[in-house]
N, C-alpha and C positions, 0 to 999 in steps of 0.2 A: 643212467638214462632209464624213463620208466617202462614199463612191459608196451604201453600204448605205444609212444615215441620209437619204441626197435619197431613193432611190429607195420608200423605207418612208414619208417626208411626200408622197410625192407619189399614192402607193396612197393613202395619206390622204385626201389634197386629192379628186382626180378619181375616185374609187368609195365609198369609205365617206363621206366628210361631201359630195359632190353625189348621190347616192344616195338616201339620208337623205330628201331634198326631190325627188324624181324617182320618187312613186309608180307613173305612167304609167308608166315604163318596163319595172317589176316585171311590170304587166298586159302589157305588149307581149311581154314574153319567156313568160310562161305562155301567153298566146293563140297565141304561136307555136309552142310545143312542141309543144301539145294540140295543133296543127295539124298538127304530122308528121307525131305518130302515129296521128292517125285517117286522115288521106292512106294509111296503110301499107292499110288497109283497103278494099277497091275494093267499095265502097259509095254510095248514093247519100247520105247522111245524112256521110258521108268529104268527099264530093267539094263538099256545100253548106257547109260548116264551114269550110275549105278556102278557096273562094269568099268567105267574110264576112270569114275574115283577111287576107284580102288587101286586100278593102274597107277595112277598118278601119285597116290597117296607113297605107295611101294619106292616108286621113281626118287620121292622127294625124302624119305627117307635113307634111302641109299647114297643122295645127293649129301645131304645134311652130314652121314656117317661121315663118308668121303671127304669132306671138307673137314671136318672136326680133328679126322685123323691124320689129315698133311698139318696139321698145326699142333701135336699134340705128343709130341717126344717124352720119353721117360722120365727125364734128367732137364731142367732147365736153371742157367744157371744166368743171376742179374749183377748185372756189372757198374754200380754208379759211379760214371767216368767222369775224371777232372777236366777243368773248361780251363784255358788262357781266355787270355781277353781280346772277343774276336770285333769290338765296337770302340776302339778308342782310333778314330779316325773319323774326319767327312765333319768336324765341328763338334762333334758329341764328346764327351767327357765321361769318365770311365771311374766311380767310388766302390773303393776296396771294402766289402760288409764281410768279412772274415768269411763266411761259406758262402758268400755269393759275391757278385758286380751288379753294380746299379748302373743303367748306362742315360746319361740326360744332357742338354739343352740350359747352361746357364743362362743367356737372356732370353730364353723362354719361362724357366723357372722367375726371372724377375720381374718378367708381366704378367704371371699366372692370377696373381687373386683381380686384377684388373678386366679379364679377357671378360668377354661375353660371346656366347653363340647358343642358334637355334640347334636343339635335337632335330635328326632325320631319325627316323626308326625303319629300319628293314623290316617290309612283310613275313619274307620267310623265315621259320628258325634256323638257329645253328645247326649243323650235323656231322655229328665226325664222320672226315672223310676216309675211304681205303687207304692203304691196308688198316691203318692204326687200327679206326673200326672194328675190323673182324680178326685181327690178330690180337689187337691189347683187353678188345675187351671178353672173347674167349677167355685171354688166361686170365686177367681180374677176376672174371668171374667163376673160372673152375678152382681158383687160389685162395679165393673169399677177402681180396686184397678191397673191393669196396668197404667201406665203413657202415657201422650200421648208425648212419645220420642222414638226416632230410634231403633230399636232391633240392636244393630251393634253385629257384629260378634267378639267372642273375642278367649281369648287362655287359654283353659281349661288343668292345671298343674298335670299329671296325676301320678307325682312321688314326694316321698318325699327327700329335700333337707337336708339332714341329717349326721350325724357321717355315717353312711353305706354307703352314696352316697360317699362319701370322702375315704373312704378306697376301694371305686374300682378304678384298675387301669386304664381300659377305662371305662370313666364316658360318658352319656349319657342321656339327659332328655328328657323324654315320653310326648309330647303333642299334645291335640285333638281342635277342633273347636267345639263351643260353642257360646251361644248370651245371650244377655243382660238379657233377660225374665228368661231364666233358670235360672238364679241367682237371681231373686226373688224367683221364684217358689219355689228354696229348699236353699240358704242360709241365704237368708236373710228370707226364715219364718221358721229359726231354730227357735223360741222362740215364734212362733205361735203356741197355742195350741185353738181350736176348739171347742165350748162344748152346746149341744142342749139345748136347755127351761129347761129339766128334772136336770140336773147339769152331763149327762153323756157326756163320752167326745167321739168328735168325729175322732180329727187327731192330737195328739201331733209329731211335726217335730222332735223332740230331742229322739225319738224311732226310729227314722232312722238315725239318724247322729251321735248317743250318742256311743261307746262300753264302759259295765264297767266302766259308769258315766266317760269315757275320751274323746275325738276326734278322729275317726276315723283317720289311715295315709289315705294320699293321692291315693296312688294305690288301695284303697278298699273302698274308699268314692264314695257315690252315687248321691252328691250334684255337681255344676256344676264346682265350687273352679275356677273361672276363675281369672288369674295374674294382681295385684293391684299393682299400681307402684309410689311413693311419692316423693321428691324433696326438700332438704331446701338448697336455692343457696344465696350465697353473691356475690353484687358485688365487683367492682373492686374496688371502692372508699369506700368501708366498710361497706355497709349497708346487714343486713339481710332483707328477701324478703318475708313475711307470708301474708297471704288470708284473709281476711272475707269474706265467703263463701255467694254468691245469693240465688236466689229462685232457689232452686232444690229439690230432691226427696231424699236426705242424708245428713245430718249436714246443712241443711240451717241455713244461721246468724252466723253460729260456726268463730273462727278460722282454718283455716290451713294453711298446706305447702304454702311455694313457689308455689306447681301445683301437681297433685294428678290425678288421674285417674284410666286406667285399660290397660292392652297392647291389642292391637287392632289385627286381623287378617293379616292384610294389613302390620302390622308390621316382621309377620314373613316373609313374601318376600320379604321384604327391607333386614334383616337379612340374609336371601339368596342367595341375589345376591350381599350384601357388605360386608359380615363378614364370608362367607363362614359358613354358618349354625351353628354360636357360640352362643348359651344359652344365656349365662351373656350378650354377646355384642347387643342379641334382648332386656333385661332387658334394659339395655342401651338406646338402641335406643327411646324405649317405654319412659321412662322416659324421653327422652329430646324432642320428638314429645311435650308430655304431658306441659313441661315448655315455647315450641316455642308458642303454641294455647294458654293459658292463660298468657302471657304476652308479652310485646313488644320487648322482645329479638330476634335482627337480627339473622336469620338462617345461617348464615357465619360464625359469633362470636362465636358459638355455638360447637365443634366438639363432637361426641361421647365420644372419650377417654378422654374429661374433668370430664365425670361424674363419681365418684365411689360408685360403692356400699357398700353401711356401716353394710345395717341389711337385715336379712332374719323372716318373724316371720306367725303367723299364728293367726287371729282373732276369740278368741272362742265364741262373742255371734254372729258370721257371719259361723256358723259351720267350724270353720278353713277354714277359704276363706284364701290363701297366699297373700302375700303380702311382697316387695321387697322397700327397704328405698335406696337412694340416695344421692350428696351432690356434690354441684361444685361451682364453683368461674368463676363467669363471667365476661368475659372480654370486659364490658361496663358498665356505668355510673348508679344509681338507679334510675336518671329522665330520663332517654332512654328506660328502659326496664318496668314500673312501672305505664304504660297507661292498662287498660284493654281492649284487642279487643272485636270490636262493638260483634260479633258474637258471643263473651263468658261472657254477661256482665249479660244472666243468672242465668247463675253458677257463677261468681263471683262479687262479691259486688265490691270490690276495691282492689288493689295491700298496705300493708302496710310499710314502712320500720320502719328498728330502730339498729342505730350503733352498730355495734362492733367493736374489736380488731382485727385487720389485720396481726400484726406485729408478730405473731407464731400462730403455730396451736393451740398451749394449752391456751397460751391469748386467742384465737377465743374460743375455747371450755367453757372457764371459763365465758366468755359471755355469752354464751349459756345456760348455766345451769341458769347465772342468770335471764335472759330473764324466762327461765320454771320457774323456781321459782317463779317473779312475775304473771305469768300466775295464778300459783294455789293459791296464795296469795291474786288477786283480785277477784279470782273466776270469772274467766273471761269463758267460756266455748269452750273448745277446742275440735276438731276431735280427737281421738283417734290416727289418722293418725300424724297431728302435734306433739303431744305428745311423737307418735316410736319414729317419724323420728329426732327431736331433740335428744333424746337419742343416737339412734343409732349413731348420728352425733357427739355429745358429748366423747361417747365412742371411735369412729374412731380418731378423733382431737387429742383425749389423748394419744396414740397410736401409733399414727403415725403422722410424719411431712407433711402437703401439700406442695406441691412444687411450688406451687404460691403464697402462704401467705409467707409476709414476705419479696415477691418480687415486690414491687410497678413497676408496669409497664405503661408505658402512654397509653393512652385508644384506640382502636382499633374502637373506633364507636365515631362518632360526638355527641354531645349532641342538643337536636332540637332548 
């Protein structure tokens, strides 16, 4: 990462997103200006004001220690605890991803690239709420457990995509603004649990995110559940397109997807101004941004309505973070699109391919499965994410016919 880039995540990290949650300090710096400048005035009404910030300032200091120091034990020791599977009941269905459970909605997943609905957008932002707030992110940040990468802003899923959502007539999906930090703060330290020298515990996260040993839905979760978006694309000349994942802060070294990410802010006003506020068509969008940045697929070649959505599911050691699977057929060559950009070389090791069957969808499918099969055969270590998003792709193939498989077409992109 270059000098610019740490020193931009780190403005980040320690003013803007600790800020954010340090109202007090807003009031400390106003109480103290006003304090100047009435000091400038040699007044007796100057000199009492004056006198109270000082008082106050002492107070709030002392306040601040206090606080700092019932949270602040010598010895802290983290415990990431194993999950059973607390969501395989109520109609949902429960995929085994080796370090995780994916928990989902198969005819929901089968009318996912069909749905449409309007965004609502929450006025206010996300904020983590107590304890998490002033317990996780003291220790993040007295730990230096933040990363030093961008807080980007994302798009917090504030509804759940479910059998209810599909029996309303005007559908509707609720989403807030959120950033990257909050998503550690509280889903990803679901399975942080906290515990002093003495063996007593200080913060288990799965007492906020748990109900009745299940997941929380979406509308009542207090975690930031910001939209995860996956990607297994073929190209045109038959190859599948999977990851070895770079140096980063999730699945470094792993396997995954074609391209992987999270849908970004910035995403929903593209969504606004070209899809007229359509849900599924910002998943869309997201997801094919996410495939343009980690590999060399021309952005022409590329349209929206190539990609479909396969799976909708929810990651339970991520306290049900959502997460949205994809799948498209590119209409260019595997040595065109299969260069890693300098700028994502990161996060991703190398672009891999490896043949399949182009000639139907259920041919491609049957590939597919074998491909996961030798995955778990050599014990190769896969993203969780790789692991949906095959399935869910699997499943879709079988399902239904693609309407470019099958149709060799001549290629639309030069090869270099």
């Amino acid at each position: 990462m270059s000098p610019i880039r740490i020193i931009k995540a780190r403005w980040d990290r320690y003013f803007v997103f600790a800020l954010r949650y340090k109202k007090r300090f807003y009031l400390n710096i106003a109480v103290i200006l006003i304090a100047i400048v009435t000091f400038t005035f040699d007044t007796l009404w100057g000199s009492l004001f004056t006198a109270l910030t000082v008082i106050y300032s002492i107070y709030d200091v002392w306040y601040t220690w206090r606080e700092h120091r019932s949270f602040k034990p010598r010895k802290i020791r983290f415990d990431l605890q194993s999950l059973n599977d607390p969501l395989d009941r109520g109609g949902k269905k429960s995929l085994d991803l080796g370090e995780d459970y994916a928990f989902f909605e198969p005819e929901i997943n089968d009318r996912l690239d069909q749905l449409r609905a309007q965004m609502r957008i929450k006025k206010d932002r996300y904020l983590i709420p107590e304890p998490l707030r002033t317990k996780y992110g003291n220790l993040f940040e007295e730990k230096r457990l933040l990363p030093d990468t961008n807080n980007e802003e994302k798009i917090r899923l504030c509804e759940d995509i479910d059998s209810n959502f599909i029996r309303r007539s005007q559908s509707e999906v609720v989403i807030q603004k959120t950033d990257y930090y909050s998503s550690l703060l509280t889903n990803e330290a679901f399975n942080l649990a906290l515990y002093n020298t003495d063996g007593s515990i200080l913060l288990d996260g799965r007492g906020y995110l748990l109900a009745n040993n299940q997941l929380i839905g979406l509308g009542n979760s207090i975690a930031s559940n910001h939209i995860g978006v996956s990607v297994m694309a073929i190209t045109q000349d038959g190859y599948l397109l999977h990851q070895r994942q770079g140096q980063q802060e999730q699945g470094a070294h792993q396997l995954g997807p074609s391209a992987s990410g999270s849908a970004d802010w910035r995403d929903v006003e593209s969504a606004m101004a070209e899809h007229a506020g359509d849900f599924f068509n910002l998943v869309r969008l997201a997801a094919r941004r996410e495939l343009l940045e980690e590999t060399s697929t021309p952005p022409k070649a590329l349209r929206v309505s190539d990609l479909r959505i396969t799976g909708y599911a929810r990651f339970a050691h991520r306290a049900g973070k959502p997460e949205f699977f994809c799948f498209c057929v590119l209409p260019a060559d595997h040595d065109v699109v299969r260069k890693v950009p300098r700028n994502e070389k990161r996060r991703v090791h190398e672009i891999c391919y490896t043949r399949v069957a182009t000639e139907t969808s259920r041919a491609c499918a049957d590939d597919l499965q074998t491909f996961l099969q030798n995955i778990k055969e050599s014990q190769q270590v896969a993203t969780p994410s790789l692991v949906a998003s095959l399935v869910f792709a699997i499943q879709y193939l079988r399902q239904s016919e693609h309407p470019t498989l099958g149709a060799r077409t001549e290629s639309t992109v030069r090869r270099d």
